[in-house]
LODODO-90800 format. One record per residue (C-alpha): x, y, z; residue in one letter. Coordinates in nm, 2 decimals. Layout:
# residues N
      X      Y      Z res
      X      Y      Z   a
...
END
This chain:
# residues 287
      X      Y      Z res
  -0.62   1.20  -1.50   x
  -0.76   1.35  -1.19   x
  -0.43   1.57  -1.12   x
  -0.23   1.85  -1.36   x
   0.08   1.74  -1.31   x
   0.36   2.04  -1.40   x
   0.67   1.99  -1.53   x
   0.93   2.10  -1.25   x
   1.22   2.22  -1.49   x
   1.44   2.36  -1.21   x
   1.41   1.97  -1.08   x
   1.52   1.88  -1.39   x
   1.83   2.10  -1.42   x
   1.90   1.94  -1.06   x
   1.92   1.61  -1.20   x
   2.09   1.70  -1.51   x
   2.35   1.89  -1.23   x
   2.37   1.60  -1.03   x
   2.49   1.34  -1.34   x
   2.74   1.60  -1.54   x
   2.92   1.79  -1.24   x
   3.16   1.99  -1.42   x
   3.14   1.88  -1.79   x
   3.11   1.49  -1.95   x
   3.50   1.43  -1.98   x
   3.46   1.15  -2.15   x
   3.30   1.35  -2.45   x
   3.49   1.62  -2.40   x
   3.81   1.41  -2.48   x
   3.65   1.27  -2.75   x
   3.45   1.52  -2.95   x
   3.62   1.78  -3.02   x
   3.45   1.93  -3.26   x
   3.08   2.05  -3.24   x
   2.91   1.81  -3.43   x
   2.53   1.72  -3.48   x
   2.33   1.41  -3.41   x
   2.00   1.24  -3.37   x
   1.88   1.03  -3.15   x
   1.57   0.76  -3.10   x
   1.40   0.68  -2.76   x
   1.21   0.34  -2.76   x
   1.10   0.00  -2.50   x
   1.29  -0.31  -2.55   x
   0.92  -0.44  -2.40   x
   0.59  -0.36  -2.38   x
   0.49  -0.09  -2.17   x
   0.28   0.22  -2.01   x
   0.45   0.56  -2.10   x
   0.54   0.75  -1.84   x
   0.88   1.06  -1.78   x
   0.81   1.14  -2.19   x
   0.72   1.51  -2.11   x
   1.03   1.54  -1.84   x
   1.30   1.39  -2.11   x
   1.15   1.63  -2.38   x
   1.23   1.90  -2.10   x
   1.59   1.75  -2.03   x
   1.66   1.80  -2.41   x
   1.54   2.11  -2.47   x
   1.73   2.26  -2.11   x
   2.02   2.10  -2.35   x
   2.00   2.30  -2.66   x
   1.80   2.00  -2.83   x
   1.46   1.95  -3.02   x
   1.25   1.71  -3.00   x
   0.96   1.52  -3.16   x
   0.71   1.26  -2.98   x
   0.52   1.02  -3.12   x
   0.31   0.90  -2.81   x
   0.23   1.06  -2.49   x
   0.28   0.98  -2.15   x
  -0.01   0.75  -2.07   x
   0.02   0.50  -2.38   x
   0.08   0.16  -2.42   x
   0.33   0.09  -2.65   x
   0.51  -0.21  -2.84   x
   0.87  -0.34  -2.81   x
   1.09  -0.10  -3.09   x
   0.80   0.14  -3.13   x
   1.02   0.51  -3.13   x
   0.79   0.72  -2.93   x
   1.03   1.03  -2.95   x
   1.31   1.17  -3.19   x
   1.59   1.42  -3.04   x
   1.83   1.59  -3.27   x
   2.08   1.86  -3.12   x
   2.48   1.85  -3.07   x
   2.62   1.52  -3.01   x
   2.80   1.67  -2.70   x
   2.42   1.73  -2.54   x
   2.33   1.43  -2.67   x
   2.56   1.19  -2.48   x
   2.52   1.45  -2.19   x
   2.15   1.37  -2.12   x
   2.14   1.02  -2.24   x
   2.13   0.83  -1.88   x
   1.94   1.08  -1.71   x
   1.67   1.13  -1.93   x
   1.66   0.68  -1.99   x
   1.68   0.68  -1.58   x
   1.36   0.94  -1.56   x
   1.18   0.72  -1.84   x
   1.26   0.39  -1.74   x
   1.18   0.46  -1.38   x
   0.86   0.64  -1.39   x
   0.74   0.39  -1.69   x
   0.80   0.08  -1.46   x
   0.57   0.22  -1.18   x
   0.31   0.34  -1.50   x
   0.30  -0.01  -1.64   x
   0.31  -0.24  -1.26   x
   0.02   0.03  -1.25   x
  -0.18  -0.08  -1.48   x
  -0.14  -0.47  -1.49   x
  -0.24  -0.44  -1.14   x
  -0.51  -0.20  -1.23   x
  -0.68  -0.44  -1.47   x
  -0.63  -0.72  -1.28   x
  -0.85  -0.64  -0.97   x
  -1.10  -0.46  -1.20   x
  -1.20  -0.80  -1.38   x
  -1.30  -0.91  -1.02   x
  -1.46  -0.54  -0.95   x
  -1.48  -0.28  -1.26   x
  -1.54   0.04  -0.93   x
  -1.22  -0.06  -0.74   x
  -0.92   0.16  -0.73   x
  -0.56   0.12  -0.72   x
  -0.34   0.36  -0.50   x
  -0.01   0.47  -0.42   x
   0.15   0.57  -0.06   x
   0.37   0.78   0.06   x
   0.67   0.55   0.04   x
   0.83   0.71  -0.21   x
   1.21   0.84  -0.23   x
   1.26   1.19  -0.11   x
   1.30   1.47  -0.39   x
   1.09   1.13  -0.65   x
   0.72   1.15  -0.49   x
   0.59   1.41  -0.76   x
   0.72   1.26  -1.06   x
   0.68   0.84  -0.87   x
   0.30   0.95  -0.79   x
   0.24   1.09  -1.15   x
   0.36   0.72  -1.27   x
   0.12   0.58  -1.08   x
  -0.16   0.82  -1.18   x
  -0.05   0.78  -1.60   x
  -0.09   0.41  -1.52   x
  -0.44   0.44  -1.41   x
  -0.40   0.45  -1.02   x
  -0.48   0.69  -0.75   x
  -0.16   0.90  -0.63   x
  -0.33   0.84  -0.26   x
  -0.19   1.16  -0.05   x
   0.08   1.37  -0.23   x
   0.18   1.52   0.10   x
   0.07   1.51   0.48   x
  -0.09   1.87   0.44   x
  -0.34   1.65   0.20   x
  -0.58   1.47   0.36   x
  -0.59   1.37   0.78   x
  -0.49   1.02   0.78   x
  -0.46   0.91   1.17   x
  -0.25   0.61   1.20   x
  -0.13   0.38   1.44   x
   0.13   0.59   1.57   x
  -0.13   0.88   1.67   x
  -0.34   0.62   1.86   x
  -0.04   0.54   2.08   x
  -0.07   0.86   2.17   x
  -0.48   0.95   2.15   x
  -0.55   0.59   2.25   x
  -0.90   0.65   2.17   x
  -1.04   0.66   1.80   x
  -1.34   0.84   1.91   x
  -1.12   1.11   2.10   x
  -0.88   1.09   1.83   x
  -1.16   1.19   1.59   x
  -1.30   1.44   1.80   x
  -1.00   1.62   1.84   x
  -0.89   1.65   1.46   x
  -1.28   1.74   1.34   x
  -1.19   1.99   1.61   x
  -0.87   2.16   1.46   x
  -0.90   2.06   1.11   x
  -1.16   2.26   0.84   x
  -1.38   2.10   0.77   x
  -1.25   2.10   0.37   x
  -1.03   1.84   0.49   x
  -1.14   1.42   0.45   x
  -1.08   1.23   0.74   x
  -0.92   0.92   0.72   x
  -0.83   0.64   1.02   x
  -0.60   0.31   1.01   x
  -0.74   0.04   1.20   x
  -0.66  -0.33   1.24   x
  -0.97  -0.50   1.40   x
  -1.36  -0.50   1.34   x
  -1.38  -0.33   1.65   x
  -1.21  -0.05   1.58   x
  -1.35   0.00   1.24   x
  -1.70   0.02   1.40   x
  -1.60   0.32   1.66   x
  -1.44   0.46   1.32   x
  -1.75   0.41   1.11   x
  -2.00   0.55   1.41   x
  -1.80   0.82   1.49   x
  -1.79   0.92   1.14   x
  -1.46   0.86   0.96   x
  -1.52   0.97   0.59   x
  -1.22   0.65   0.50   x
  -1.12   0.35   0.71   x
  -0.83   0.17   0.66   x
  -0.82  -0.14   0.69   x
  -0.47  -0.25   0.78   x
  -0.27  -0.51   0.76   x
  -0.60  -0.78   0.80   x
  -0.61  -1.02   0.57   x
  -0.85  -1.13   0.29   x
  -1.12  -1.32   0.49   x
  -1.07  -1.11   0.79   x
  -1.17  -0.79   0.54   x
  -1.45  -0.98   0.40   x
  -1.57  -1.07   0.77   x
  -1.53  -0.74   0.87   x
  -1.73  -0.56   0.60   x
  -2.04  -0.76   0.56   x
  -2.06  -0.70   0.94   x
  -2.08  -0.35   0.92   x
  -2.32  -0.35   0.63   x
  -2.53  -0.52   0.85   x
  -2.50  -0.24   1.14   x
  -2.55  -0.01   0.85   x
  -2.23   0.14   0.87   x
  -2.09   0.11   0.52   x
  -2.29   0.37   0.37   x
  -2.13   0.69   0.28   x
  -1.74   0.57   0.41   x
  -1.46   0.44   0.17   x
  -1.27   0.13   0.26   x
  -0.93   0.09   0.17   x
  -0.70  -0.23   0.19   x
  -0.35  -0.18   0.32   x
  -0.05  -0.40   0.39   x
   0.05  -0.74   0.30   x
  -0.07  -0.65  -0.01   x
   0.13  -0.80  -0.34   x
   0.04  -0.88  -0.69   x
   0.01  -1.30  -0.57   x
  -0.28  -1.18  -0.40   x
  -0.44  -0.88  -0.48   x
  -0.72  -1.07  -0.65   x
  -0.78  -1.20  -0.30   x
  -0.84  -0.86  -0.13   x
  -1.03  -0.72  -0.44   x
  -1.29  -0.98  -0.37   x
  -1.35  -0.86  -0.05   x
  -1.54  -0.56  -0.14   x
  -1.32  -0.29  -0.06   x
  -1.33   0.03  -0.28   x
  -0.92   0.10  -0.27   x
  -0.60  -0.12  -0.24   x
  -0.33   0.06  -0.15   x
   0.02  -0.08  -0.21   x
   0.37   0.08  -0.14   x
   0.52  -0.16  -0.38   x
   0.41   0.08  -0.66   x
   0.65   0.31  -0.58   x
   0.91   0.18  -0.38   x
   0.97  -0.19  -0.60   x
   0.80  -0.16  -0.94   x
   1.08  -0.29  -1.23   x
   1.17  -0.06  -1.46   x
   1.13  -0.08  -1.77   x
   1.40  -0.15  -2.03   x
   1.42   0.17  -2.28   x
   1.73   0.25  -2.53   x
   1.82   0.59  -2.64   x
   2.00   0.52  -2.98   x
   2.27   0.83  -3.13   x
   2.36   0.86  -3.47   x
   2.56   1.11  -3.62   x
   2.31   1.36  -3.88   x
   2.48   1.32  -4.26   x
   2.60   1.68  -4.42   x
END
C-alpha cells in the first residue's frame, strides 16, 4: 500500500448513530436481561478483505472484543471466519448490519479491484488500475481504501490533490497551452499537472507544453493506440503518464490495456462494484 489509511472512529460512531437512533427496540423488547454472546464474521464467496479494521472499531466503540484471523488485503475462501466478536448480545445485534454493510461494501470494491487488476496485467505486468472521484459523499476515504487493499490506485483523494484540468476548465480557458500556463503559474510547483483531452491534437499541445499526465478521455481502443504511437514518434511520450478514461468496463478493459497506456481509470470501482455476500453469525456463550 502506497497510503496509511486511519481509522476514522468518530465516522464510525456516525454510522453506528445513524442505524440505532435511540436504542434497537426490537432487542430491547426482547432481551431483557444482559446476556453474553459470540459471534463469527465470514464470505459466503470468495473474496479480497476489505472494512475488517473498521468492524473491529465498530465492536470495540460497542463494549465488544474482538479477534481476526486475516487482514484487510487477503484473499479468502467461502466459510473461512476471518474474525471472532464476543461481548453482550444487546451490542451484538446492535452493530450487526452496520459493521456487515461496511464489510460487504468496501470488500466488493477490494475484490472488482483485483480481478480487474490481474486481468489487464497479464496483457501488461507495469499497468495500473485506478479509482475516481465518483464516490458517495461522506464514503470516498473508506471506497478509495477498497480500491487501494485490492491492488489499485486511489487516483486523487480530493481536489486539493493533484491539478487535474478537465473539460469543463477548457470551456472556460479554451486554450490548453494558456490553460497550462496559467496553473504552472498559480500552483507550486509540488503539485503534478494533469490535463483531460479527447483528440491527438490536443494531447500533442498537452505533451509539448509539458503536462506531467494526459488523459485520454473517452477515445476508444484503436483511437488510444493511434494516438500514442504518434507521439512516440514526435518524441513526446517520454517522461508523461497516460491514463485511459471513460467507456471503460470490465468487457473491454483488455482492449484499452493493449494500447499501451500506463493507467485505466474506471468510476465503476466505486460507484457499481457488487458487494460481497458476508454473514455475521450470534450465538449465545454457554455458563
Amino acid at each position: 500500500m502506497t497510503k496509511k489509511w486511519y481509522i476514522n472512529e468518530e465516522k464510525i460512531k456516525e454510522f453506528l448513530k445513524e442505524d440505532i437512533g435511540y436504542g434497537d427496540i426490537t432487542t430491547e423488547a426482547l432481551i431483557l436481561k444482559d446476556i453474553n454472546g459470540s459471534a463469527k464474521l465470514f464470505f459466503r464467496e470468495p473474496g479480497i478483505i476489505a472494512g475488517l479494521e473498521e468492524v473491529i472499531t465498530l465492536f470495540k466503540i460497542l463494549g465488544c472484543k474482538t479477534k481476526k484471523y486475516a487482514n484487510d488485503g487477503d484473499k479468502v475462501s467461502a466459510n473461512k471466519t476471518i474474525l471472532e466478536v464476543e461481548g453482550q448480545v444487546k451490542a451484538l445485534l446492535a452493530g450487526e448490519r452496520t459493521a456487515l454493510n461496511l464489510i460487504s461494501h468496501m470488500s466488493g470494491i477490494a475484490t472488482k479491484t483485483a480481478e480487474l487488476d490481474k486481468k489487464i496485467k497479464q496483457i501488461n505486468p507495469q499497468i495500473k488500475i485506478s479509482a475516481t472521484r465518483k464516490t458517495l459523499p461522506g464514503l470516498r476515504e473508506i471506497e478509495k481504501k477498497s480500491v487501494e487493499l485490492g491492488g489499485g490506485d486511489p487516483h486523487r483523494i480530493r481536489l486539493d490533490d493533484c491539478i487535474l484540468i478537465k473539460d469543463n476548465h477548457l470551456q472556460i480557458i479554451s486554450s490548453i497551452t494558456e490553460a497550462l500556463k496559467i496553473v504552472r503559474k498559480n500552483t507550486s510547483f509540488t503539485k503534478k499537472i494533469e490535463i483531460e483531452v479527447e483528440s491527438l491534437e490536443a494531447a500533442k499541445e498537452a505533451a509539448e507544453k509539458g503536462a506531467d499526465i494526459i488523459m485520454l478521455d473517452n477515445m476508444n481502443p484503436d483511437q488510444i493506440k493511434k494516438c500514442l504511437i504518434k507521439l512516440d514518434d514526435l518524441g513526446l511520450r517520454k517522461n508523461v503518464i497516460f491514463e485511459a478514461s471513460g467507456g471503460i468496463t470490465s468487457d473491454n478493459i483488455l482492449d484499452y490495456a493493449s494500447t499501451g497506456v500506463d493507467i485505466i481509470s474506471l468510476g465503476s470501482l466505486t460507484h457499481s462494484s457488487k458487494a460481497l455476500d458476508v454473514k455475521l453469525e450470534i450465538k449465545l456463550v454457554e455458563g
